[in-house]
C-alpha positions as CSV (number, residue, x, y, z in Angstrom):
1,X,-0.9,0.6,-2.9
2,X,-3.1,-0.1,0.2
3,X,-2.9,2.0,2.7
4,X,-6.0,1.4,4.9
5,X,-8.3,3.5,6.4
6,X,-9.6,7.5,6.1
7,X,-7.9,7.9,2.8
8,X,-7.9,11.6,1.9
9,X,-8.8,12.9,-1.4
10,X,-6.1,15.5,-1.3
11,X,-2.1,15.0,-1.5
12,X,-1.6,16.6,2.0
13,X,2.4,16.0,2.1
14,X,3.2,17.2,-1.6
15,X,6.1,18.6,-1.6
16,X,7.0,17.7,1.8
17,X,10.3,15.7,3.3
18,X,8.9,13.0,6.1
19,X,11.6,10.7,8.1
20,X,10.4,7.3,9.3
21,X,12.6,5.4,12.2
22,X,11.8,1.8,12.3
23,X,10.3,2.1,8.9
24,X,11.2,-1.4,7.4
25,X,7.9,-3.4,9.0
26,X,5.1,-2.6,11.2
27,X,3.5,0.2,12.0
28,X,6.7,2.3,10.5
29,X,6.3,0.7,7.1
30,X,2.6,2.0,6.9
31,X,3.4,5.2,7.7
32,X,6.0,5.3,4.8
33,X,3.6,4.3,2.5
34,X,0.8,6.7,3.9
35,X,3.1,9.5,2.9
36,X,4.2,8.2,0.2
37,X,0.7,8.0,-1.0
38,X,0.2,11.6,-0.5
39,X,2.8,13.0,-1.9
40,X,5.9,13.1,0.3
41,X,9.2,12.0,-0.2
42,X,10.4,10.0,2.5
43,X,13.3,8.7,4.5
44,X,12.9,5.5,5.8
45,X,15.7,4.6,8.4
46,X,15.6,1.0,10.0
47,X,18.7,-0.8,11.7
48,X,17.1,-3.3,9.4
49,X,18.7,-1.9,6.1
50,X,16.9,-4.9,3.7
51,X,13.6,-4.1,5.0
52,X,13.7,0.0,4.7
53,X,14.4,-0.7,1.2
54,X,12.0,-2.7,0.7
55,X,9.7,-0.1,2.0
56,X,11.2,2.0,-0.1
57,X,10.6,0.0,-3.1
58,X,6.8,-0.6,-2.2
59,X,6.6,3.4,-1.7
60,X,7.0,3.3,-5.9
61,X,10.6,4.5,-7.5
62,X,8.8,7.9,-8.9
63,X,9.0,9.1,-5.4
64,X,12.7,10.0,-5.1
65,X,12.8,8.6,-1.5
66,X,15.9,7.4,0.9
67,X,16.5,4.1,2.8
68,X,19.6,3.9,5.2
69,X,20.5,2.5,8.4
70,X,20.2,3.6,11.7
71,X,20.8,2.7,15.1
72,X,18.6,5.1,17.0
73,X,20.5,3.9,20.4
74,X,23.8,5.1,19.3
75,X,24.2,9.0,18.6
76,X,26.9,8.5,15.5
77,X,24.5,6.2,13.7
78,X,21.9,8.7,13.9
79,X,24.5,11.7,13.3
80,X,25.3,9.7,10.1
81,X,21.7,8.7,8.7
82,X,20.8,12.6,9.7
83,X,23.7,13.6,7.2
84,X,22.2,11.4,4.6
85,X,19.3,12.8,5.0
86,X,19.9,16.4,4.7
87,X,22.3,15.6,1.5
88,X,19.2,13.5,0.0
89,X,16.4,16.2,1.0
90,X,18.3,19.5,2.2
91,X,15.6,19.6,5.5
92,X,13.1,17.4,6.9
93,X,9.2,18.8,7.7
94,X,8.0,15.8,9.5
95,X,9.8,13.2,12.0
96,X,8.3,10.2,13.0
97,X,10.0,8.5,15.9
98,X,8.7,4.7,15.8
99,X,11.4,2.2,16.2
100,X,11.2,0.3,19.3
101,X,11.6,-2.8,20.7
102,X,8.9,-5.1,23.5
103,X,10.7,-6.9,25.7
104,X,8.3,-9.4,28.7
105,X,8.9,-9.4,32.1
106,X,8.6,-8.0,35.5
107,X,11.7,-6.1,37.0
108,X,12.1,-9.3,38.7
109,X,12.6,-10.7,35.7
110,X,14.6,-8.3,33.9
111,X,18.0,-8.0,34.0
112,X,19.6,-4.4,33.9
113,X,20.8,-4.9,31.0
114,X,17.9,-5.6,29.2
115,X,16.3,-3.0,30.8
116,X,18.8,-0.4,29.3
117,X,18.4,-1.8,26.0
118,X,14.4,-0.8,26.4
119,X,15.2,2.0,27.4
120,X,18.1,3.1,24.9
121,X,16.0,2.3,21.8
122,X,12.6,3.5,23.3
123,X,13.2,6.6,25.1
124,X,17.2,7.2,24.2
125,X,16.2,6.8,20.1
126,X,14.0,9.3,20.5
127,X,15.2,11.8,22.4
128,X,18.5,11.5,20.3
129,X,16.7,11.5,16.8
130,X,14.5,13.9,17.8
131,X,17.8,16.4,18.7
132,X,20.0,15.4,16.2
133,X,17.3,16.6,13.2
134,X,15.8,19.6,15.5
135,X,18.0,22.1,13.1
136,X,16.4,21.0,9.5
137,X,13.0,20.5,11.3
138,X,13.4,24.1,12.8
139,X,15.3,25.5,9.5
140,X,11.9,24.0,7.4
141,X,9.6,25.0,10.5
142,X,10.8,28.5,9.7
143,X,10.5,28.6,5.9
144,X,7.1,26.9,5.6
145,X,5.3,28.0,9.0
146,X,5.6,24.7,10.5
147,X,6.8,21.3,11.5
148,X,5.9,17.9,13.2
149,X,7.8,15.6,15.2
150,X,5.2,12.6,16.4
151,X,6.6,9.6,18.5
152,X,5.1,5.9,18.3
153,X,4.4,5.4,22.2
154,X,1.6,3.2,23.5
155,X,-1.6,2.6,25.4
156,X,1.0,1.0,28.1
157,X,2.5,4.5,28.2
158,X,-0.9,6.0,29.8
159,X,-2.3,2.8,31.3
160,X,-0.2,-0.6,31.9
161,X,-0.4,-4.3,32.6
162,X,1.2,-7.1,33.9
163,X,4.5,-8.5,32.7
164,X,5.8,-5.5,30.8
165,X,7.5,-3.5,33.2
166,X,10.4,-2.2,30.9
167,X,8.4,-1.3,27.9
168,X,5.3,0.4,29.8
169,X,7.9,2.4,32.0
170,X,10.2,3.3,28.3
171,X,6.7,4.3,27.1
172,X,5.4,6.5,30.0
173,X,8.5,8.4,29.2
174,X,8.2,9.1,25.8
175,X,4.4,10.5,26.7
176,X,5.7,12.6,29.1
177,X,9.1,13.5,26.4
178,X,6.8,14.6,24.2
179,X,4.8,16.9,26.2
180,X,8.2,18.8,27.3
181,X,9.2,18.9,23.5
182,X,5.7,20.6,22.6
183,X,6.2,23.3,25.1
184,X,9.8,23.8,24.2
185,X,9.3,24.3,21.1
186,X,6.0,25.9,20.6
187,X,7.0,29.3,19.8
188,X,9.1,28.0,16.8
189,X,6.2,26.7,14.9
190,X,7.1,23.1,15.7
191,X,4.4,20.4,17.1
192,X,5.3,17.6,19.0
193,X,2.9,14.4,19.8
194,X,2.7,11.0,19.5
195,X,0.7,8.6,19.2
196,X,-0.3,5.6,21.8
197,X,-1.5,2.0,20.0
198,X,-3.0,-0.4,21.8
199,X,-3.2,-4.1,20.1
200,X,-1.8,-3.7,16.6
201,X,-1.4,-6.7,14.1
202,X,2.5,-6.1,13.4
203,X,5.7,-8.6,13.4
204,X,5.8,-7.5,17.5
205,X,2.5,-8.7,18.4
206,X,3.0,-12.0,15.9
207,X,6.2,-13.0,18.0
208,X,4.1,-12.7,21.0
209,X,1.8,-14.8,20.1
210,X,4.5,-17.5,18.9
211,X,5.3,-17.5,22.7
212,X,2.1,-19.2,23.6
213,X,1.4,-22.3,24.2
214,X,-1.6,-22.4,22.2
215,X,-1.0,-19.9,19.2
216,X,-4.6,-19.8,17.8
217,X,-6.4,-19.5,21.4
218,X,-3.7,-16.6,22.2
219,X,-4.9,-15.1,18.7
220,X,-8.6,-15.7,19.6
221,X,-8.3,-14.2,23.2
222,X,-6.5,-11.3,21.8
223,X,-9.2,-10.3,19.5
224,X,-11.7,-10.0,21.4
225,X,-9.9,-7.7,24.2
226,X,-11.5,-4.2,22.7
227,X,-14.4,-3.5,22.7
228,X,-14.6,-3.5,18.9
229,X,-14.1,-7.2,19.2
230,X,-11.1,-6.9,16.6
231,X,-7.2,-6.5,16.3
232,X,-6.4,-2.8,14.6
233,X,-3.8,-2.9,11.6
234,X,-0.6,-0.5,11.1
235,X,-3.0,1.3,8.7
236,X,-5.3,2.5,11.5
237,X,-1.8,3.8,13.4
238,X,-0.7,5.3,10.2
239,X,-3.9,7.3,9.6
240,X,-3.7,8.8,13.2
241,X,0.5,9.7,12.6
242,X,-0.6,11.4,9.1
243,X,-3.2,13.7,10.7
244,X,-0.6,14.6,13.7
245,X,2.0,15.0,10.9
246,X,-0.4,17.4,8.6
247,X,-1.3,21.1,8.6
248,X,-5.0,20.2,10.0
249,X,-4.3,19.7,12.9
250,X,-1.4,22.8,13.5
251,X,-3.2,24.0,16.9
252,X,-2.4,20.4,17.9
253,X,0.5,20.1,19.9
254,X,1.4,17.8,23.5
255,X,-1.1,15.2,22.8
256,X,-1.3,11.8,23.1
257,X,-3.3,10.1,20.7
258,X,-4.8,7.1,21.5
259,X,-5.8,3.9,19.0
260,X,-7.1,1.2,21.0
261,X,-10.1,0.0,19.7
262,X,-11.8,1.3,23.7
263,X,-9.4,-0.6,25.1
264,X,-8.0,2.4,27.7
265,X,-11.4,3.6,28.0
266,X,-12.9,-0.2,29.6
């Protein structure tokens, strides 16, 4: 199993239950498998049911894991894969919110209804996962000293760009989300952060590029945007979520961790 970059030496999640939204490609599928790797069981929930299980599959069958469907914008979907969970694990430790959709255009350009889809799967999904498994995260905060909730926003939450209005706006908010959560919930041993990606090689990005005119040139220009001169994979992400996710970094809590290869920074 390759799961990229700053492997640890020690299982950090044995004996741990870890959720995944969005978990059947991308970004989400890495961090399955970074758990996976170190011990956790873990749920991986994707409105895509074929690719959590997949996941799933890749995360290796000794690992007593769950795939199920969700649809993060609807609250019975995520009532019912919450249910699943809890018969499957009895409690959750960590939550990873990271399903979400990119959708181009200025407001001109979008129509309100697209615009409420941005919003319902990258601010609603959240919000609504996030309170719909806030009793077993608090029930296993209580009974091991601590748990973790870290959303998938992005760079375009803390910085923006043309052409993106829906998804930087959707992504602002989860930043901002995320720092009310931490202070909500700081007393009760629960951490809330996320995580803010800049340009990331998954299935997203690729369907960008298959907008272009010129796919290769797109590619090209792309890569050498940071300042490292190269595109980051889900691993890098994943690495990040783990260490937000883990007991090293408990007096972390409100951040907004950014992976951009300098990006933000230039």
């Amino acid at each position: 199993m390759n799961i990229g970059p700053g492997k640890p030496s020690a299982r950090r999640f044995a004996g741990k239950d870890c959720i995944v939204t969005g978990g059947g490609s991308g970004i989400g599928r890495a961090v399955a498998l970074r758990f996976a790797s170190e011990g956790a069981r873990v749920a991986i929930l994707d409105i895509n049911i074929e690719g959590a299980r997949e996941t799933l599959e890749m995360c290796g069958s000794d690992r007593q894991g769950l795939a199920a469907s969700i649809d993060v914008r609807s609250e019975a979907s995520v009532i019912e894969a919450a249910a699943q969970v809890e018969e499957a694990f009895d409690g959750v430790d960590v939550l990873v919110n990271n399903a979400g959709i990119e959708i181009l255009g200025t407001i001109e350009e979008t129509p309100p209804d697209v615009w409420d889809e941005v919003m319902a799967v990258n601010l609603r999904g959240p919000y609504l996962t996030s309170r719909v498994f806030l009793p077993q995260l608090l029930t296993r905060a209580k009974a091991n000293g601590g748990a973790a909730i870290v959303h998938n926003a992005s760079l375009m939450g803390q910085v923006s760009t043309t052409g993106l209005a829906a998804y930087c706006a959707s992504k602002a908010g989860l930043v901002s989300l995320t720092r009310s959560m931490a202070l909500d919930f700081a007393t009760q041993n629960l951490r809330v952060n996320c995580v803010c990606p800049g340009i990331i090689h998954t299935p997203m990005l690729e369907r960008r590029f298959d907008l272009q005119p010129d796919r290769a040139e797109a590619y090209r220009k792309t890569s050498q945007r940071p300042p490292v001169h190269y595109i980051g994979n889900p691993e890098d992400v994943a690495a990040a979520i783990a260490y937000l996710a883990a007991e090293e970094s408990r007096f972390v809590t409100g951040s907004a961790l950014t992976i951009d290869g300098g990006v933000g920074a230039a």
